[in-house]
C-alpha positions in Angstrom: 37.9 -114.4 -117.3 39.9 -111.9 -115.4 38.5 -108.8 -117.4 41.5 -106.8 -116.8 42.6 -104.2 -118.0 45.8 -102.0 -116.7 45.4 -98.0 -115.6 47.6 -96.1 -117.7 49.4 -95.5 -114.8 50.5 -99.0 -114.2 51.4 -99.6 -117.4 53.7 -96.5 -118.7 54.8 -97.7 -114.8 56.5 -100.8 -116.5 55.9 -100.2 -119.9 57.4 -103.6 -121.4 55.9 -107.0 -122.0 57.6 -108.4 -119.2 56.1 -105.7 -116.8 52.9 -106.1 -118.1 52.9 -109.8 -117.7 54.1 -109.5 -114.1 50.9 -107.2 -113.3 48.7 -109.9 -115.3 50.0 -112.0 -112.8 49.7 -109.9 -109.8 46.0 -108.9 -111.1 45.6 -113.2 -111.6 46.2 -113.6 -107.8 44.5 -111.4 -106.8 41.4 -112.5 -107.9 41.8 -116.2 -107.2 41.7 -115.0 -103.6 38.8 -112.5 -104.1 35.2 -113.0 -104.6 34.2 -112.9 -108.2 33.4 -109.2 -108.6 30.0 -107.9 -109.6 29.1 -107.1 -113.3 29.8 -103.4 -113.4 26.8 -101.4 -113.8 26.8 -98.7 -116.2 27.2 -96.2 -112.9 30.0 -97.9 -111.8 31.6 -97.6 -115.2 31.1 -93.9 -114.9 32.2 -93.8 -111.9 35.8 -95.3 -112.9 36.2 -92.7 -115.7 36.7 -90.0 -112.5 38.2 -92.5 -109.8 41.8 -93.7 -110.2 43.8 -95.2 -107.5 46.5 -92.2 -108.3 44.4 -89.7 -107.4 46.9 -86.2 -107.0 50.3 -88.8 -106.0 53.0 -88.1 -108.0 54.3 -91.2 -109.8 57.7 -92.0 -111.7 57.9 -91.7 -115.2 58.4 -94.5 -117.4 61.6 -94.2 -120.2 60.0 -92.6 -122.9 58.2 -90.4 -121.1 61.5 -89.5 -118.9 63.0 -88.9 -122.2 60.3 -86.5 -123.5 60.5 -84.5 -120.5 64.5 -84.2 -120.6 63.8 -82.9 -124.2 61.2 -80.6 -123.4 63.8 -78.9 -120.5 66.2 -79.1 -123.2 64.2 -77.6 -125.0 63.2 -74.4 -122.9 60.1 -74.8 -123.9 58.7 -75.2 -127.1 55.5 -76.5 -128.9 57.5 -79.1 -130.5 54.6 -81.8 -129.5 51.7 -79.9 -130.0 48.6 -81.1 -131.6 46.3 -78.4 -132.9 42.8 -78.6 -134.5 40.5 -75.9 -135.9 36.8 -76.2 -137.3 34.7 -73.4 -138.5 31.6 -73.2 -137.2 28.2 -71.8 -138.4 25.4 -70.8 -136.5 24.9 -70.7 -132.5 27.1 -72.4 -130.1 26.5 -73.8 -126.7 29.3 -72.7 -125.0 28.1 -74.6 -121.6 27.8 -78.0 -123.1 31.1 -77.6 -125.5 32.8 -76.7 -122.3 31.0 -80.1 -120.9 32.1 -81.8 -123.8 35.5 -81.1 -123.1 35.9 -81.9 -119.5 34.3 -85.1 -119.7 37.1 -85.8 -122.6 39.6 -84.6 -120.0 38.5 -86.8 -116.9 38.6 -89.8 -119.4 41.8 -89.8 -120.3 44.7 -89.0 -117.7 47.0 -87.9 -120.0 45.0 -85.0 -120.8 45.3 -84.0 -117.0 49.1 -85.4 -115.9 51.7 -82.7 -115.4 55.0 -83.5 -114.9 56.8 -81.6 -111.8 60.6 -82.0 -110.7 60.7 -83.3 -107.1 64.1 -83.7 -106.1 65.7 -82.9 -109.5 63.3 -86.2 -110.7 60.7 -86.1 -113.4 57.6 -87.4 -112.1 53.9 -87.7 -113.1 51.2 -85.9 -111.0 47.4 -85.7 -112.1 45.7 -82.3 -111.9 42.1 -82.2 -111.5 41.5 -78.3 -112.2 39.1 -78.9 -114.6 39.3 -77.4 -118.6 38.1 -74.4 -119.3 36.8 -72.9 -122.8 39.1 -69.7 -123.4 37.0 -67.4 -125.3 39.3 -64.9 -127.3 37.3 -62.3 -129.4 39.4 -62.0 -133.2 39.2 -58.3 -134.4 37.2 -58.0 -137.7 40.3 -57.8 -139.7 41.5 -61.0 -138.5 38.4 -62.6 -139.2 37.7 -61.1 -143.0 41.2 -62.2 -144.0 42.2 -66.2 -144.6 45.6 -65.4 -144.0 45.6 -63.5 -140.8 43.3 -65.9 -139.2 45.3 -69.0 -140.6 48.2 -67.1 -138.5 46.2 -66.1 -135.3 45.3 -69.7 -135.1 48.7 -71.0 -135.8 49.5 -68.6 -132.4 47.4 -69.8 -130.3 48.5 -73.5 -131.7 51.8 -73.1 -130.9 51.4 -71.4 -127.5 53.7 -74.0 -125.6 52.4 -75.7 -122.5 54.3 -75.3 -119.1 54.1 -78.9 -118.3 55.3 -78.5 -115.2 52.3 -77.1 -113.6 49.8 -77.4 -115.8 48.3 -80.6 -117.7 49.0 -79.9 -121.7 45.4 -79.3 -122.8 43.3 -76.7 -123.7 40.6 -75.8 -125.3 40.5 -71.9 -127.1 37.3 -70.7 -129.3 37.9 -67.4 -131.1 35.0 -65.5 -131.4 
């Protein structure tokens, strides 16, 4: 009935069942006293992918996130969490619309643009709309004749860590 479904936001914002049933009810009220909304058109749907109500505020963090980032400081940073895929690719490329490709994966999910600044010695969560952009690093031809040296020039830029302090952790590197 409702059709509701929380930001990401909202719910890392109170990230337990009782927190999410308090915002179903919020949501509930809300929409007994407002006008049945519109079917949302498939513009409007796009349009939510890039709009959030969060838009550059920073935000608290919820506990596991909070915990994460007391790790990661811990830490001094390391690519503990990293997540690292590689594909070789045959034959020609178009770098415009991989680059496309990947900052339309970026504005659809927030995670892949949050960073996480200290304001007043508190973690918080602040999106960052600087859009991804395809790092092109050119291999030398021994790197690129030899399965183990690229295996290890890959497992470098891999394990690069993020400063997640000022910049979201994503990015997107094709070697050449």
């Amino acid at each position: 009935r409702l059709g509701w479904r929380p930001a990401l936001a909202e719910f890392m914002a109170r990230p337990s069942v009782e927190g999410l049933a308090a915002q179903y009810r919020d949501a509930l009220l809300d929409a007994e006293n407002d006008p049945a909304p519109p079917a949302p058109s498939a513009a409007s749907a796009s349009a939510e992918i890039t709009q959030e109500r969060e838009i550059g505020l920073p935000s608290r963090l919820g506990p596991t996130e909070a915990q994460l980032w007391l790790l990661e400081r811990l830490s001094n940073v390391s690519p503990s969490y990293n997540e690292g895929f590689a594909w070789h690719i045959r034959g020609p490329i178009a770098l415009d619309a991989l680059e496309r490709a990947l900052q339309y994966l970026q504005r659809r999910h927030p995670a892949l643009r949050s960073c996480f600044p200290a304001i007043a010695g508190q973690p918080q969560r602040r999106l960052d709309w600087r859009q991804c952009s395809l790092e092109l690093q050119v291999t030398p031809d021994a790197v690129r004749s030899s399965p183990e040296l690229l295996s290890h020039w890959v497992s470098e830029v891999v394990c690069r860590p993020f400063d997640l302090e000022h910049a979201p952790p994503f990015r997107a590197v094709l070697l050449l």
